[in-house]
C-alpha angles and dihedrals in degrees: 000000000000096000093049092052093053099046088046087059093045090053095046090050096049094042087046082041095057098042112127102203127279112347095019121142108251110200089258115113120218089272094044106256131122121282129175120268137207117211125166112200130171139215109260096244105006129098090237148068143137154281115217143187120184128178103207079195095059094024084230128136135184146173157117134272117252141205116026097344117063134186132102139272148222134185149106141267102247150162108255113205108255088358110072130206123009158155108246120189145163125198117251111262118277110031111149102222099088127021088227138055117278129213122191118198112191116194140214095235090059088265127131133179116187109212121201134191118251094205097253112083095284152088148250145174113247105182140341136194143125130278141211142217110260138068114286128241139228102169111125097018089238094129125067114237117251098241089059097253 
C-alpha cells in the first residue's frame, strides 16, 4: 500500500509538473490512465533548450536539444532527494560539445543544473538557471549557449 501510494503521488506531481496552462494535455489519457507526453522548454537566457518526451507509466524520458546546441538525450522521470520531481537526463556518448559526461536535472519548480564529470571520479555543477515552456531559439547568436560553448 505504501508503494502505491507513493507511485500515485509521483505520478500526480509529474502529471501537475508538465501542465502547460488551460487546455494543456496533461499526461492522462481519456480513461485515466498515463500516456506519453511531448513538451519543448527552453533555458531562460540561453539560446538552447530542449525537446522532451516522458512516459509517467515506464518512468522513461527522452529527447533532443534544441536551439543552438543539438544531440540527443536519455533519462528517467524520477523523484530527486530534496528536490522533488524531475526530468534527469544525460546526453548520449559521444557528442562532441563537452569533453565529459553531462547530466541535466529539470526540475519541477522551472529550475534546471547541468552536472558535469571532472574526470576523476566526481562531480560539478556546470551551469543553473530556469526554464520556460516554448522551442528555443538560436537565430541571431546573441545568446551563450548553456553548456558554455
Amino acid at each position: 500500500m505504501k508503494r502505491f501510494c507513493l507511485v500515485s503521488v509521483m505520478v500526480l506531481a509529474c502529471t501537475l509538473f508538465f501542465a502547460q496552462g488551460s487546455g494543456a494535455f496533461l499526461g492522462v489519457g481519456p480513461d485515466g490512465e498515463a500516456v506519453p507526453v511531448t513538451i519543448d522548454i527552453m533555458y531562460d537566457g540561453y539560446c538552447d533548450g530542449a525537446r522532451l518526451t516522458y512516459d509517467l507509466t515506464t518512468g522513461l524520458a527522452s529527447g533532443n536539444q534544441t536551439g543552438c546546441c543539438q544531440g540527443y538525450m536519455l533519462g528517467a522521470v524520477a523523484d530527486v532527494y530534496s528536490q522533488g520531481p524531475a526530468l534527469c537526463m544525460s546526453y548520449c556518448a559521444g557528442a562532441d560539445f563537452y569533453a565529459h559526461p553531462l547530466y541535466t536535472v529539470i526540475r519541477i519548480d522551472k529550475t534546471w543544473t547541468h552536472y558535469a564529470c571532472d574526470g576523476n571520479g566526481g562531480m560539478f555543477v556546470l551551469n543553473s538557471g530556469t526554464w520556460s515552456y516554448g522551442a528555443a531559439d538560436a537565430a541571431d547568436g546573441s545568446l551563450p549557449s548553456s553548456l558554455g560553448q
